[in-house]
C-alpha positions in Angstrom: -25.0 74.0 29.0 -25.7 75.9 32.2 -25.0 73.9 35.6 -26.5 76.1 37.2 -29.5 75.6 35.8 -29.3 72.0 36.1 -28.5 72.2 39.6 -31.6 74.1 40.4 -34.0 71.0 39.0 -32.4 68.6 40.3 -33.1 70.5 44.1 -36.5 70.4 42.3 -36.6 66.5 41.8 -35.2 66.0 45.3 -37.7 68.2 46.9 -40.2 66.8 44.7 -39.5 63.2 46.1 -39.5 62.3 42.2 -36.2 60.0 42.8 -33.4 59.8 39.5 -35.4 58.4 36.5 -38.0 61.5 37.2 -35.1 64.1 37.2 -33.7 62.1 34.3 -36.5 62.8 32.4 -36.7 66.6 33.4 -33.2 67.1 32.2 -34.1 65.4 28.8 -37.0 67.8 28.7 -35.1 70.8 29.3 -31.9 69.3 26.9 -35.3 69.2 24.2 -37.3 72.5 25.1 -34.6 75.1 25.5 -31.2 73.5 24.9 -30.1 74.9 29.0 -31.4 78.4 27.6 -33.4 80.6 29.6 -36.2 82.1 27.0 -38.5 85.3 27.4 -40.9 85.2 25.0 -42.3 88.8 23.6 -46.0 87.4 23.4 -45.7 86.5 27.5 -44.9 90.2 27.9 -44.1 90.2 31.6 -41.4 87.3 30.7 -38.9 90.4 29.6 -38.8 91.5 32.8 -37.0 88.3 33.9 -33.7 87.3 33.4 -33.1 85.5 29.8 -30.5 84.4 27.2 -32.5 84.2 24.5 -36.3 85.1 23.3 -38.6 82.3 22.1 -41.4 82.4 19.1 -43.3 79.5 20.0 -46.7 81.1 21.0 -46.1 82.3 24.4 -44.0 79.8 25.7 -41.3 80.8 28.5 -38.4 79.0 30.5 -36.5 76.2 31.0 -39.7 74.1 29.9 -41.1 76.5 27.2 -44.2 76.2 29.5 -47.4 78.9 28.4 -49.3 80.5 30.7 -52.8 79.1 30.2 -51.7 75.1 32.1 -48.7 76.4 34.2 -49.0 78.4 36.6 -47.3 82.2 37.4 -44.9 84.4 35.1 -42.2 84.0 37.8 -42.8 80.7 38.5 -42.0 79.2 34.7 -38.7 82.2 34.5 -37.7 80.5 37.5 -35.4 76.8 37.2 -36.3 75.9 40.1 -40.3 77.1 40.7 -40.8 75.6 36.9 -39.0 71.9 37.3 -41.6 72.2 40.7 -44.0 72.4 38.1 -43.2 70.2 35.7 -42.6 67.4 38.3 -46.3 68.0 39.6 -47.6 67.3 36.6 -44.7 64.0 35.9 -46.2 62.4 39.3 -49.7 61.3 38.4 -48.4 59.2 35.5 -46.7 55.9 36.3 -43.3 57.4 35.4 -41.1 54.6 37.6 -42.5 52.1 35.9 -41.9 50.4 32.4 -45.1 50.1 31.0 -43.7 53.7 28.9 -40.6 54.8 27.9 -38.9 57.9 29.8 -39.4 60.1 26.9 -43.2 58.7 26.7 -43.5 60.5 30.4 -42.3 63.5 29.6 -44.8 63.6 26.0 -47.4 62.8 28.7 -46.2 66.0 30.8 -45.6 68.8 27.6 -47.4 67.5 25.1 -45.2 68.1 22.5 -45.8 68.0 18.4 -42.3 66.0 18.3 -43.2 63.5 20.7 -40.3 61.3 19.6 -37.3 63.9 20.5 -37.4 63.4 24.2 -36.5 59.9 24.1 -33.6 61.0 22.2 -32.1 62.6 24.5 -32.1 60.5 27.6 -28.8 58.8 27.7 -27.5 62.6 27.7 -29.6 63.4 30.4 -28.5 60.4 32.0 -25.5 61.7 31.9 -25.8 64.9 33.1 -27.6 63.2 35.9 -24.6 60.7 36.9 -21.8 64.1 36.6 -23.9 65.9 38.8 -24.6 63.2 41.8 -21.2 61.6 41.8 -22.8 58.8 39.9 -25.9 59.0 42.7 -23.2 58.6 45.9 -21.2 61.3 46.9 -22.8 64.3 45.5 -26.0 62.7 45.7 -25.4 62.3 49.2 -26.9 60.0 52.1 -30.4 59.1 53.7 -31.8 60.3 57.1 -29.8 57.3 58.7 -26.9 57.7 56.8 -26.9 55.2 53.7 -25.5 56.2 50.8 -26.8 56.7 48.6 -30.3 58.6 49.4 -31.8 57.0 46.0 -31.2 53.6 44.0 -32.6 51.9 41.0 -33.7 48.6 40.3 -30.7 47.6 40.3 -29.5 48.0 43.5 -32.5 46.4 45.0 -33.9 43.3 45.5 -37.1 41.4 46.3 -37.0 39.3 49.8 -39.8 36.6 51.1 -40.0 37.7 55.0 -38.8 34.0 56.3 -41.6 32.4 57.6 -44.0 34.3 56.1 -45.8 35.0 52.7 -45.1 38.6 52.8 -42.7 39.9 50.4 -40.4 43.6 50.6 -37.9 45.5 48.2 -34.8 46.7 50.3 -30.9 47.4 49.3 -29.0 44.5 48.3 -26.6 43.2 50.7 -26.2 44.0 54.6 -30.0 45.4 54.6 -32.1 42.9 52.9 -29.9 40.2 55.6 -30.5 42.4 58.8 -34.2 44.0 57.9 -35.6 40.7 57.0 -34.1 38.7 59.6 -35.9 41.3 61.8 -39.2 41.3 60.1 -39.5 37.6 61.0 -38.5 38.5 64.4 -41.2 40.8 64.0 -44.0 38.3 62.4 -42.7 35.1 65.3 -42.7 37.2 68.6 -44.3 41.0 68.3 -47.0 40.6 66.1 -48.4 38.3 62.3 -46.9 40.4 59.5 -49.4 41.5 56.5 -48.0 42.4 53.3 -51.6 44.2 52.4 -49.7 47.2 54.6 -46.0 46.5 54.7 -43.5 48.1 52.7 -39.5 48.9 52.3 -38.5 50.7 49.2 -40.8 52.8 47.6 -39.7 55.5 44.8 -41.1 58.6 45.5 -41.5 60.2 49.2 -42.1 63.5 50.6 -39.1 63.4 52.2 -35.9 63.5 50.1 -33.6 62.2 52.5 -36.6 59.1 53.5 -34.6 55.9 53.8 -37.2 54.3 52.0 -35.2 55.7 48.9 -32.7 53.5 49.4 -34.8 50.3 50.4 -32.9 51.0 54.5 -36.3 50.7 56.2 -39.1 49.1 56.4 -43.1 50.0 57.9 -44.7 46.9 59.5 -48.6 46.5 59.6 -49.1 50.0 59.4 -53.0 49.8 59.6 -52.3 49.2 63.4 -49.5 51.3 64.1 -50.7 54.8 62.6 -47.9 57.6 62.2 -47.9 60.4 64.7 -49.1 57.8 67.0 -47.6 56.5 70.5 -48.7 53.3 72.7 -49.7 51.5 69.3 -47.8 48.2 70.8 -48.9 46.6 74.5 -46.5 46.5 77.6 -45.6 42.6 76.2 -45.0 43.7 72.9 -43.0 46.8 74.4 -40.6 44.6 76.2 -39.7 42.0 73.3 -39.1 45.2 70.5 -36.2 46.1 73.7 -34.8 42.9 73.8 -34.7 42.5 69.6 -33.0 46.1 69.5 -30.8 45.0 72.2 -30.2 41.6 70.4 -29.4 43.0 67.0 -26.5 45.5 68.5 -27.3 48.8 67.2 -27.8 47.8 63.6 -31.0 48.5 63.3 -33.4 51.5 64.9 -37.1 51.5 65.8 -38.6 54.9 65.3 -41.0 54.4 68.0 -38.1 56.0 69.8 -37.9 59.2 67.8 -39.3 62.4 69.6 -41.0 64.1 66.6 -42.4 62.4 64.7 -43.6 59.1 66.6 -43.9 56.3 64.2 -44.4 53.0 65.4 -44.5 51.1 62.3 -40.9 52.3 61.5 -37.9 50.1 61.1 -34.7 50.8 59.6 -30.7 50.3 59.4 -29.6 52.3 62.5 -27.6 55.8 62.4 -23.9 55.0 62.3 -24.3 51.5 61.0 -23.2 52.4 56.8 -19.9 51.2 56.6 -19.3 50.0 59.8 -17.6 46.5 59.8 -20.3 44.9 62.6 -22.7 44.6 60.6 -21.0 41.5 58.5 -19.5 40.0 62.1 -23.6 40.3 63.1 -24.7 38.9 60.2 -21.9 36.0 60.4 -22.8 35.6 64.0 -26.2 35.8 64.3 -28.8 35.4 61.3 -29.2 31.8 59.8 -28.2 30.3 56.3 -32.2 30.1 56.0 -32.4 33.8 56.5 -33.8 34.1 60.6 -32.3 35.4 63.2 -30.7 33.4 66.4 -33.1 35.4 68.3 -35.3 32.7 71.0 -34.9 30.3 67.9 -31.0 29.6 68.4 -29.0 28.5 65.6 -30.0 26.1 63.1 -29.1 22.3 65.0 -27.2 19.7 62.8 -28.7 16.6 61.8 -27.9 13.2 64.4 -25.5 11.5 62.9 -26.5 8.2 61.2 -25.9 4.9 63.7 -22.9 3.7 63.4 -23.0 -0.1 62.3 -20.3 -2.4 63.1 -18.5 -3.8 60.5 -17.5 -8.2 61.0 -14.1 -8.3 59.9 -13.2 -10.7 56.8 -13.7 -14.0 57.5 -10.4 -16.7 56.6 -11.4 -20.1 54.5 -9.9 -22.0 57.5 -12.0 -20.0 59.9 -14.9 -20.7 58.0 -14.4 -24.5 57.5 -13.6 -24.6 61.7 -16.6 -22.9 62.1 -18.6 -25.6 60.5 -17.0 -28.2 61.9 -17.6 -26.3 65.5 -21.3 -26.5 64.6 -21.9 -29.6 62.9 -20.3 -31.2 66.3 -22.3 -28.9 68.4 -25.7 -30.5 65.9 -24.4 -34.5 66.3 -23.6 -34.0 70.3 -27.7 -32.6 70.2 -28.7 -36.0 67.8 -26.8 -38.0 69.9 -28.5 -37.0 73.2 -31.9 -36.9 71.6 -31.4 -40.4 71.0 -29.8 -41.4 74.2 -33.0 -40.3 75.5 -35.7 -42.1 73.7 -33.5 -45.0 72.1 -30.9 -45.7 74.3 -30.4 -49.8 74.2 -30.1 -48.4 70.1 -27.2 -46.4 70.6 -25.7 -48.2 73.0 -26.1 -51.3 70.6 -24.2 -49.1 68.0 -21.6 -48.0 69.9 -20.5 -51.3 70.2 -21.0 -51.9 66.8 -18.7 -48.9 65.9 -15.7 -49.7 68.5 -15.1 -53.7 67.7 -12.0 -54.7 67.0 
């Protein structure tokens, strides 16, 4: 096993803007092909003059990749670890090689077009391996993005898929601290700069021609970027202007518009700001200032709790001998009101009774 050799693709695949499963599926190509050996080949005659470890018989193949000089390209380039992974990972980006609909080793039959189509697949939790020793595990060899996240590429499994509250539009962005802060912003974005489209919208995407992008790592985000074309300045009006100041100033250097870079302008740009990986504001800003339903406090304000409900007295219990008096109380209160009814329209009656009544 030569590091060296391994090293020098996986430049390649970071050059190449491939991300880890296509440099995964190099490295299982090469553990297949050539075993880490550098082969000449005697029927690729100009392949002696290069240096080798070992000479091949397979027709004319050469390399790192056993590549053959009718489909890939110059002498030097397939003797060369790095110039051939270039080529290989040409050829590895016009198939679907991020996705599942293959397995790994099914990509890289579709790149060499192998009679043992089955071997490559073999070989992938080794490559995977390899992978993982040389990166740090993808984080400290691997390194950081532009902005500083680390690190520069994820998987699936560090990312997740977040509706853009109040909207329908949906992104893919780093679990945790950037999925909080960059869609709380996009719905800043959506309420008070401009609607949000998901037709041209986008966080995390795989491959980039930039190896350091931070759209490895799912750390920024471009918004509507029909309307805000890269290389392109004054793509927002003087309104629009002053609200993107007062959200940058609102979400306290955790977040940085690249509208404000020199070279290149891009307008459509968002992502976590330089200095903000690790750095312990960015929970006390979250905490302080983005909702439990996922917007910001920016204009809206927190979320208000509910009135309480009225408060309804409560009649204390009532005593049998407070109930009885209050019968009596109103059964009086009814006979004084019979008794006046009838001094009113019958009076010689009741006067006649009352004498009945009192006799004696």
């Amino acid at each position: 096993m030569n590091d060296e050799y391994a090293k020098r693709v996986l430049q390649a695949g970071i050059d190449s803007g491939v991300g880890p499963r296509g440099i995964v599926i190099a490295f299982a190509t090469v553990f297949v092909e050539s075993g880490w050996r550098m082969y000449a080949n005697q029927a690729d005659p100009e392949s002696l003059g290069f240096p080798h470890e070992a000479l091949s018989y397979d027709a004319n193949s050469v390399g790192l990749f056993q590549q053959r000089a009718e489909w890939w390209g110059t002498c030097a380039q397939r003797m060369d670890p790095y110039q051939s992974a270039l080529l290989f990972f040409k050829s590895l980006k016009r198939y679907p090689y991020n996705t599942d609909a293959n397995s790994p080793g099914a990509w890289a039959q579709r790149v060499q077009g192998s009679a043992f189509p089955d071997r490559y697949d073999q070989h992938i939790v080794e490559a995977q391996a390899l992978y993982d020793r040389l990166t740090g595990n993808g984080v400290d060899n691997m390194g950081a993005s532009e902005n500083g996240w680390q690190p520069a590429w994820v998987d699936q499994n560090s990312l997740v898929w977040v509706t853009v509250p109040g909207t329908e539009v949906n992104l893919q962005m780093l679990k945790g601290q950037p999925a909080k802060i960059l869609a709380a912003l996009a719905a800043d974005f959506n309420a008070y700069i401009e609607p949000l489209r998901d037709a041209d919208s986008a966080s995390y995407t795989p491959t980039n021609s930039v190896s350091t992008s931070n759209h490895l790592n799912g750390t920024a985000m471009d918004l509507n970027w029909d309307s805000h074309a890269f290389h392109v300045k004054g793509t927002f009006n003087s309104r629009q202007i002053k609200t993107i100041r007062d959200i940058l100033s609102f979400y306290e250097n955790t977040v940085f518009w690249a509208g404000d870079w020199n070279d290149p302008i891009d307008e459509m740009h968002w992502q976590m700001a330089y200095a903000s990986f690790g750095n312990p504001n960015n929970d006390s800003f979250i905490k302080r200032k983005i909702r439990a339903d996922g917007f910001s406090t920016f204009v809206r304000g927190p979320i208000l709790a509910p009135a309480p409900p009225p408060v309804v007295p409560v009649k204390p219990p009532v005593s049998e001998l407070d109930a009885l008096t209050a019968l009596v109380a109103r059964l009086s209160a009814a006979l004084a009101l019979l008794l006046q009814m009838i001094e009113k329209d019958h009076p010689e009656t009741l006067s006649n009774y009352i004498k009945a009544t009192t006799k004696g």
